[in-house]
Structures are given as structure tokens and as C-alpha cells.
N, C-alpha and C positions, 0 to 999 in steps of 0.2 A: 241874218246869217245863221247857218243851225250847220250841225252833223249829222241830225234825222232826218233831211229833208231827202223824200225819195229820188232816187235817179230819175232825168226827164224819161219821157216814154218810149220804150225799144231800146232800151240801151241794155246792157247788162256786162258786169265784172263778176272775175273767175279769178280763183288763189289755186294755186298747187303750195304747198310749203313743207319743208325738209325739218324739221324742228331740232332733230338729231346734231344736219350737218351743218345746219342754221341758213338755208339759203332759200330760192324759190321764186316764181314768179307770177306776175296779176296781168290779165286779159282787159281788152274793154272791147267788145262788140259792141258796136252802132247798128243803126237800122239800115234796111240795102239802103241803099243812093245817099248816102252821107258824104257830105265836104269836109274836106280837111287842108289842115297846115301844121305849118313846124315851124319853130324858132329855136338856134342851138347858139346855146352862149357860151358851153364848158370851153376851155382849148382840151380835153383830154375826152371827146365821147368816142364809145364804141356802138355803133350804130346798123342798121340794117334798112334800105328800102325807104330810104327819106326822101329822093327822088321823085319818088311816087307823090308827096306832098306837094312840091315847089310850084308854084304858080304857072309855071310854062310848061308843066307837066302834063300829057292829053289825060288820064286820069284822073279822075274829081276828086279821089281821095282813097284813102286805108279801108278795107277790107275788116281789121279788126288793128289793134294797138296794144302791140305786148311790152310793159316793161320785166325784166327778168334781171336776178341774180345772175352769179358767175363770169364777170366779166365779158370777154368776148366768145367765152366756150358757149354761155348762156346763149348766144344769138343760135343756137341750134334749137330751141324751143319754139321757133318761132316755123319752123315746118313742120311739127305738130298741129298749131293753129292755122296754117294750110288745110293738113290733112284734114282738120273737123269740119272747115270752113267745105272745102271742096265737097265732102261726103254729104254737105246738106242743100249745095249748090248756091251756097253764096261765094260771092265774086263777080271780077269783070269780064265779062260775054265775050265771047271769040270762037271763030270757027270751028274748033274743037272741044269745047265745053268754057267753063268756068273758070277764072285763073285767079284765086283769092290774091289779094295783094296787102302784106303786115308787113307795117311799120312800128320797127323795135328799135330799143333801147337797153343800154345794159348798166348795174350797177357794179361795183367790186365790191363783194365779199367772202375772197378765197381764203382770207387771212381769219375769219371766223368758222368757227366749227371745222370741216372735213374739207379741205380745197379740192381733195380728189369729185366730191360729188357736187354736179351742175346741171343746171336744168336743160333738158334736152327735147328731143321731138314727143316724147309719152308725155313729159312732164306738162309741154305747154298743150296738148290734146288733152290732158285731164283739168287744166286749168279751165280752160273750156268748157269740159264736160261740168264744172263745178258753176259756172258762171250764173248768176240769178240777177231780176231786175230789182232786189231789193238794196238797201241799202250796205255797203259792201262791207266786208270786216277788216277788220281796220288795228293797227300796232306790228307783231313782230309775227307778222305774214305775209305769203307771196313773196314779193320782191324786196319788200324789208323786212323780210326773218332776217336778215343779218347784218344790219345796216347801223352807223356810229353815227354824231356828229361831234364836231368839235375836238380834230384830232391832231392839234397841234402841239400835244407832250405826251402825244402816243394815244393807239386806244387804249390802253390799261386805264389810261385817266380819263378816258372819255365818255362821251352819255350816248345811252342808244337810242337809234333812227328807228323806224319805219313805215308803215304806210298810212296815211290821212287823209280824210274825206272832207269836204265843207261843202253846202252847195247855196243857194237861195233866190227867189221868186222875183221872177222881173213884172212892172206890171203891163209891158205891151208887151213881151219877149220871151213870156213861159219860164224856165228854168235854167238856171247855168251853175255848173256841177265840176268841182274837180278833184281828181285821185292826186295822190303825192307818197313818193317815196324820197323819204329823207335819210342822208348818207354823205352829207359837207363834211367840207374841212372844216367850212367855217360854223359859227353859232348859229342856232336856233332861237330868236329873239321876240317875246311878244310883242303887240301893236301898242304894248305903253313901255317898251326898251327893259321890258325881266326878260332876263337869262332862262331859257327854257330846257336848253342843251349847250352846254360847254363844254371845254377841258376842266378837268379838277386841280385845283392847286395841292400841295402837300398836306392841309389839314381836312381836304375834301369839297373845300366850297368852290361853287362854279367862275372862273375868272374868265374874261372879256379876251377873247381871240386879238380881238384889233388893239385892245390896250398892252399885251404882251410884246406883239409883232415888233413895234419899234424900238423897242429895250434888247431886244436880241442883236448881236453882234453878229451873227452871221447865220446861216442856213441850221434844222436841229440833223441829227445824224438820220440820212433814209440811206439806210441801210436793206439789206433786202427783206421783202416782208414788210416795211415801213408803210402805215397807211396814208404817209402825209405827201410820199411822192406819186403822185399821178390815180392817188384810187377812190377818187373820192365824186360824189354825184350826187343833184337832185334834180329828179327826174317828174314831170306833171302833166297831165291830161286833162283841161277843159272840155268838157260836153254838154252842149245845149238842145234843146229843142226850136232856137231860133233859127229863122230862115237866112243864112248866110252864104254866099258862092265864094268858090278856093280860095280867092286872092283876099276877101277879108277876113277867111279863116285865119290865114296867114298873119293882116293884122292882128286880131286876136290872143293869137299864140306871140306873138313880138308885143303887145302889150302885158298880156300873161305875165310873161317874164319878170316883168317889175315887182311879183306877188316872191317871186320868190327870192329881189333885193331886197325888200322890205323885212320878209322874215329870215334870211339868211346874212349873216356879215362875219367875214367877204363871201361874196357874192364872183361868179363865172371866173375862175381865179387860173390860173395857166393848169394847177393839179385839180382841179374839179371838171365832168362831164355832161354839162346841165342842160337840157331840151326840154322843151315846150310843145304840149302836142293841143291840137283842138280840132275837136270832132262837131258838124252840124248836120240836126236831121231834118229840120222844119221842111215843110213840103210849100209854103206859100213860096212867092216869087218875091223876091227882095226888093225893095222900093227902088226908084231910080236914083239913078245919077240925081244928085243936088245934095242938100242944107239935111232931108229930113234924112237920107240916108248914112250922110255923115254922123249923125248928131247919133243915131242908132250906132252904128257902126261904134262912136266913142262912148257910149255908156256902154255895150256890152263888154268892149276892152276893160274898161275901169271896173265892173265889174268881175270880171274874168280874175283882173289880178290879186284884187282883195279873196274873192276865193282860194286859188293857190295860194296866196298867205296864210290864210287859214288853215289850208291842209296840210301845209308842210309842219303849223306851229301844232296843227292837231296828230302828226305821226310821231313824235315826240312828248306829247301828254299821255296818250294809250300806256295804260299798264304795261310792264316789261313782261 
């Protein structure tokens, strides 16, 4: 498992980021004919074009995968990466040309920096324009320029989110890679249970979300502005170079998800917005039906999630 491990091949991520108003959002382009899927566990996501995902969808998959700042105003950024997509002629083929198809996701962060500024149609066409097949940059950019965890005695006590990389080498399966934008209510916890991101208690040290929760009497004041009623998300993107079709993508990203109970507690919580995206470019044909397909099909999952573990624990290490 590394965080230098290059992105499998023809992928590439793009940042726009607002450093000012603290917001921004991150691109993933896939190569054409990429399969995709989705898993959403938040009860609070703001979402765009997930349809496109879903197994019984005639579409194989997303065109490109934006997560973005701004709540739900941020879903305008996402025809932006239309506009760049279309200008180069990638998309799905139809009579009249090219019809890019981006599947977004949004996180809340109006409550940091300028809520007046949100990422929009320029913003996610320059995010784009930014997009490289290297290794992506990673901390308090793109879609976590503005991102908290652990905000359940407010963020003034909180530790800051944002965006994380992990990726690492399968040996029959090539590469499996994922982005993470972290912005929970709940912690940030590493794979031996340290506190990576939490609420601070009054002399500053980090305490345990789930140990507080039940000493509490009743709900804390979410007042307006409050980041602990409804605005809280982590959002991830697996991409592999494995040869996978929609519906195990779909497994995949419902495996994924585990990556990010493991490193988040609590985890898809009524106020959090959490999706699961996975992207496949592999051109072979995927084994049949049987044992050996399975067996693939359940390591790349188990893989998948310990990466998104990694990225979520790795968006909260990054320097602030």
C-alpha cells in the first residue's frame, strides 16, 4: 500500500481550488469505455447523474467523476466537465454527437471561508484543464480545500479533512487506486485505532466521537450554520485498471464502502453524505461465470476497501 503509487494507466485527476474562500473541487477522468458503479450510504448526499451508474442502466458508466465543494450549488461544476469532455469528444455516441455523462457528488463546505463562492461550470472545466496522469495532490485541495472531521462540539474544535490518495499492485489485476475527500462528523481513525481526526476537548486533545455520543443527554445545539446537522460527507473514488463489467463495479464500490467504516467512526450516519464511486478500464474480457470469477471479483473488493481506508486516513495526515 503506498501514496506514490502512480494512477493505473489513462486515468487522470484535476483540482481547481479557492484557497481564499476555502472550497473547490477534484475531477477523475477514466479512459473512454470505462465501467462504473456506485454505493451511497450517507442518508444526507447531494448528488448528480448516479443513475447513470446503476446496473440496469443502458450506459456502462461516467464519462468523468467530479467530487466538488459547495454543497448542492457545487453540482453546477459538473457542466463544466461536460463542456471539456464534449470539446474533446469524449462521451456517449448518439445521433447528434457526443453526450459526456458526470457522475457528482458534493461535499458541505459553505460554513468555511466565503459561502458566497462555489464551484461552478469554469471552475470544474479548469479542474480538467488541471487534470494530469500523475500522482494527484493531495490535503487542503479541490474538494477538501474545506473540509473538517470530527464535528461533534462544533468545528472550532474540529480537525481538518481533505483529499487522500492510497493506491497498490494487484498481482493478476494491475492497479487499484483511490481518491478521498474527508469531511465526517465522525473520526478519522487509523488501522491500529489512533485518533487521526477528532473533536478536541477543552485542553486540546483529540477525544473519541463514539465515546462522548452516549454521555450526552440529548442532541448538541444545530443551530443554523451548525456543521453537525446534515453537512457532513466522505466521499471516494476506486479506479482500477482491472477488467471489470457495471454490475461488479457496483460490487466493488458496495465493498469499497467498508474502507471507509473502517477508517471513519461513525460511519453513513443520518447527517453524513457518503458515496462510493469505481471506475474500470481494463480492456480484457472478464472471466466467466464461476469460482475463478468470484474469487477475483472478492479480492479486488477487499482490496478496494483497504485503499479507501487509506485515503480517507491519508486526507487528514496531509499538512494543513
Amino acid at each position: 500500500m503506498t501514496d506514490s503509487l502512480p494512477l493505473p494507466a489513462g486515468f487522470q485527476i484535476g483540482h481547481w481550488t479557492d484557497p481564499v474562500a476555502r472550497t473547490g473541487c477534484t475531477v477523475v477522468i477514466p479512459p473512454p469505455g470505462a465501467r462504473g458503479g456506485v454505493d451511497v450510504r450517507g442518508g444526507g448526499t447531494g448528488t448528480r447523474e448516479l443513475e447513470t451508474l446503476s446496473p440496469l442502466a443502458n450506459a456502462e458508466g461516467a464519462t468523468a467523476v467530479l467530487l466538488t465543494g459547495g454543497s448542492a450549488f457545487g453540482l453546477a461544476a459538473a457542466d463544466g466537465v461536460v463542456r471539456w469532455l464534449e470539446e474533446r469528444g469524449l462521451g456517449r455516441p448518439t445521433p447528434a454527437g457526443v453526450v459526456p455523462l458526470v457522475s457528482a457528488a458534493v461535499v458541505y463546505d459553505l460554513s468555511e471561508g466565503a459561502s458566497g463562492r462555489r464551484p461552478g461550470p469554469d471552475e470544474g472545466y479548469a479542474a480538467c484543464e488541471n487534470a494530469r496522469s500523475a500522482v494527484p495532490e493531495r490535503g487542503r485541495v479541490g474538494a477538501g480545500a474545506g473540509t473538517a472531521v470530527g464535528k461533534l462540539l462544533g468545528r472550532e474544535r474540529s480537525t481538518r479533512g481533505g483529499v487522500g490518495y492510497a493506491a497498490t499492485v494487484l498481482r493478476d489485476a494491475g492497479i487499484v487506486a483511490a481518491i478521498a475527500v474527508a469531511n465526517a462528523f465522525g473520526d478519522v481513525i487509523g488501522a491500529d485505532g489512533e485518533l487521526l481526526g477528532a473533536p478536541r476537548d477543552e485542553s486540546g486533545r483529540l477525544t473519541r466521537t463514539a465515546d462522548l455520543l452516549p454521555a450526552m443527554s440529548g442532541p448538541p445545539d444545530l443551530g443554523a450554520g451548525d456543521d453537525r446537522a446534515g453537512t457532513n460527507t466522505t466521499l471516494a473514488c476506486v479506479f482500477t485498471d482491472a477488467s471489470l463489467d457495471k454490475r461488479s463495479c457496483a460490487i466493488v464500490a458496495r465493498m469499497a464502502s467498508a474502507g471507509i467504516a473502517r477508517a471513519v467512526d461513525p460511519a453513513f450516519t443520518p447527517v453524513d453524505g457518503d458515496v462510493v464511486f469505481c471506475l474500470a478500464s481494463g480492456l480484457e474480457p472478464p472471466p466467466p461465470p464461476g469460482l475463478a470469477a468470484t474469487w477475483t471479483l472478492a479480492v479486488l473488493g477487499a482490496v478496494a476497501a483497504t485503499v479507501t481506508a487509506e485515503a480517507v486516513r491519508d486526507a487528514v495526515r496531509q499538512p494543513s
